[in-house]
C-alpha positions in Angstrom: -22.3 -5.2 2.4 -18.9 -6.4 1.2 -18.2 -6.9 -2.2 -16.1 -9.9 -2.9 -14.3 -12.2 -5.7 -13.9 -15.6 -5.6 -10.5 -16.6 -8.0 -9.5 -20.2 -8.5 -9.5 -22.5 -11.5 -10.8 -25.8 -9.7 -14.4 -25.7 -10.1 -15.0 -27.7 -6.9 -13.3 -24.7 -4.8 -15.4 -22.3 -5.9 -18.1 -24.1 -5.4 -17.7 -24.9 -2.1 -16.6 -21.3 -0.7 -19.4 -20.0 -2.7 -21.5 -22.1 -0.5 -19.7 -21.4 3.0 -20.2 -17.5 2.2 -23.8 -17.5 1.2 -24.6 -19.9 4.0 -22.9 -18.4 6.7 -21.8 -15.1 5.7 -24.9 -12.9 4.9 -23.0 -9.2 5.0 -20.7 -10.5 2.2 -21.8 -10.9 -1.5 -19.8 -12.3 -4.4 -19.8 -10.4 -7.5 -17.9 -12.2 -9.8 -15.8 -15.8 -9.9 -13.3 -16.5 -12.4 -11.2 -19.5 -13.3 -8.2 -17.7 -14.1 -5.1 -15.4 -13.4 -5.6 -13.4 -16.8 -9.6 -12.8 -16.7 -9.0 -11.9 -12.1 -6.4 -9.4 -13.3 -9.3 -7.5 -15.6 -12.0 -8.2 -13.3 -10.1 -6.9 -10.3 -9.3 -3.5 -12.0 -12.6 -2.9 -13.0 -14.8 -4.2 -10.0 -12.5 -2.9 -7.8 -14.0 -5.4 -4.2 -13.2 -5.0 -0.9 -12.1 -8.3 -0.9 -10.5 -11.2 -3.0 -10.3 -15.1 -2.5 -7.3 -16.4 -4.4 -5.3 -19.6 -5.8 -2.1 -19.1 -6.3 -1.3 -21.5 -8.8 -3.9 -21.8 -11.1 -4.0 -20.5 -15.5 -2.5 -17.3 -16.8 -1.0 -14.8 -13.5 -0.3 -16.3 -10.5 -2.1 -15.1 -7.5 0.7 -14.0 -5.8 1.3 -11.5 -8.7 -2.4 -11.0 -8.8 -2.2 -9.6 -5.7 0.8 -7.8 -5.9 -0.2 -6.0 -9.2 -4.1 -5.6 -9.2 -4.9 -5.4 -5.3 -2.6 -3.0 -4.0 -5.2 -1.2 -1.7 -7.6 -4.4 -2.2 -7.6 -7.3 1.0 -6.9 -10.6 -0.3 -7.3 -14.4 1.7 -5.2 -16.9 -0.2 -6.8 -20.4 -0.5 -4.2 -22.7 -1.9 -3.1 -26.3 -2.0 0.3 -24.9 -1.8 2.0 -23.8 1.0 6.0 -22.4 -0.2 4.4 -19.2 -1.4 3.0 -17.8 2.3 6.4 -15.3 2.6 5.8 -14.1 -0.7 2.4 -13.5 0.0 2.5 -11.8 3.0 4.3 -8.9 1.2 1.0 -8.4 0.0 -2.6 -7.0 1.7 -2.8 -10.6 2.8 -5.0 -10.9 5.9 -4.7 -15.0 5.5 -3.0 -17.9 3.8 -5.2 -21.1 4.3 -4.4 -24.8 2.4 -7.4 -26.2 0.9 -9.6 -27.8 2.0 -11.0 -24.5 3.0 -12.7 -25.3 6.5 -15.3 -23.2 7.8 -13.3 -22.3 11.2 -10.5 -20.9 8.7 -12.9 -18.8 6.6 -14.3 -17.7 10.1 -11.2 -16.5 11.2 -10.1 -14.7 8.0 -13.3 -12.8 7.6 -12.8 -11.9 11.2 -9.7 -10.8 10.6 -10.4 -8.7 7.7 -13.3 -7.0 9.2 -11.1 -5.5 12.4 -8.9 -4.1 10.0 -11.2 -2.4 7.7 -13.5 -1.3 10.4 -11.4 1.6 11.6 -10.8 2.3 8.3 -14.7 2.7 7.6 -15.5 4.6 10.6 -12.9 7.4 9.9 -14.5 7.9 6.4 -18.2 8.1 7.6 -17.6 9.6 11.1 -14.2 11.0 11.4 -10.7 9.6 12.7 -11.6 6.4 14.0 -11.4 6.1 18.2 -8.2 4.3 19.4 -7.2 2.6 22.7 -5.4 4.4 25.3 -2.2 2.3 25.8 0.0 3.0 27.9 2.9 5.6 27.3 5.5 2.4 26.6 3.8 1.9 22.7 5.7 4.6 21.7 8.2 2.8 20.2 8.8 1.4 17.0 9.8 -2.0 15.5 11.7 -2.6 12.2 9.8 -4.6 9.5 11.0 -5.6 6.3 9.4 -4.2 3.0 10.9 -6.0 0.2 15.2 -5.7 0.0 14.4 -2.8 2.5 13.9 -1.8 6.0 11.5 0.8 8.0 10.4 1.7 11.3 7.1 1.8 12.8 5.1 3.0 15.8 3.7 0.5 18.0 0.5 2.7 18.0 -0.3 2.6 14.9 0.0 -2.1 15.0 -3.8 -3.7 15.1 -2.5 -7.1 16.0 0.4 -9.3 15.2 0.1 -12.3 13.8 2.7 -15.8 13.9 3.8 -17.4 11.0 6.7 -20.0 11.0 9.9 -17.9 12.1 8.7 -14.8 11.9 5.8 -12.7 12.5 3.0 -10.0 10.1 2.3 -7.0 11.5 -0.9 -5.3 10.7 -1.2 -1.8 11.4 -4.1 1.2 11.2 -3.2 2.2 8.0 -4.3 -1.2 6.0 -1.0 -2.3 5.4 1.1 -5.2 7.0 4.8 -5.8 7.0 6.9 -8.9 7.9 9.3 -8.4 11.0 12.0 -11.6 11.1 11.3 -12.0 14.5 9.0 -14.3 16.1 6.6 -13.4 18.4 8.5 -15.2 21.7 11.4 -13.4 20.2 9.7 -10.0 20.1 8.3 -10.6 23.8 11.7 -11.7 25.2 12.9 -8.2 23.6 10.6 -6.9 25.1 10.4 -3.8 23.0 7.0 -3.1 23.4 5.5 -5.6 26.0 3.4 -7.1 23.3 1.1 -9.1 25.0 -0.4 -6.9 27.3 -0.6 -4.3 25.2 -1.1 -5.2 21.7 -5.0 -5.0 20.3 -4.8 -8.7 19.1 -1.6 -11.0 19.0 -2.8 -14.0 16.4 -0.9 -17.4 16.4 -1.0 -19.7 14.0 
């Protein structure tokens, strides 16, 4: 069962995301909803969730800062009306930015999304180092993503999936962390630094 918080000061939103995960969403169960940055920021802290839904602009903290401060090892899906804030929060444990109306394909998607990423994390907790795939030899090498005003390199082996977004592209790896690379995906392939798409768990276009 994963614990989750619903954030957003429209009434109607929570509502209806309340309804989408109790209807279709049985392993999931929401433990608190607030209307507001100020009262997520203390509920975050000490409920600790494995996951967040979260408005950006709403009263008190934004959600962007939210996330930034309070849910630094905690998974968060955006649901906003806005859409200027997506680079911002992608710098964050983002595993998805959707623009209300929340549909049930997107929340679909997200939870899908956040459960391949946590799932390797689970199993090497209960059982041990989680079991990768055996990629060929060639995922090796590393890419440069961007992590703030700064730069670092990872290993292709350690990416779960990629995923499109405008210009440039999130990169998810195995250690429940995802980093922005200013490339987009056609321009990573035509690169061809690490044959993405054959090799590549999951490559996710929006």
């Amino acid at each position: 069962m994963y614990s989750v918080i619903v954030v957003d000061d429209e009434e109607i939103a929570r509502l209806r995301l309340r309804r989408l995960l109790l209807e279709n969403f049985g392993d999931f169960k929401i433990v608190a909803e607030v209307a507001n940055g100020n009262a997520a920021a203390e509920i975050i802290r000490t409920t600790k969730p494995d996951l967040v839904f979260l408005d950006i602009e709403m009263p008190g903290i934004s959600g962007v800062e939210i996330a930034r401060t309070y849910c630094e090892d905690i998974f968060v899906v955006f649901i906003t009306a806005h859409n200027q804030y997506v680079f911002d929060a992608f710098k964050t444990l983002a595993v998805a930015y959707i623009l209300k109306p929340l549909e049930l394909e997107e929340l679909r998607e997200a939870i899908g999304k956040f459960k391949k990423i946590v799932t390797p994390a689970i199993s090497k907790t209960v059982a041990g180092p989680a079991v990768k795939q055996d990629f060929p030899s060639v995922r090796s090498e590393h890419i440069k993503v961007s992590i703030g005003n700064t730069t670092k390199f990872i290993l292709f082996n350690d990416i779960i999936y990629f995923e499109a977004s405008q210009k440039y592209t999130i990169t998810f790896t195995s250690d429940l962390k995802n980093y922005i690379v200013d490339r987009t995906l056609l321009e990573l392939e035509d690169a061809s630094w690490g044959r993405i798409y054959p090799y590549s768990p999951k490559v996710h276009c929006k």
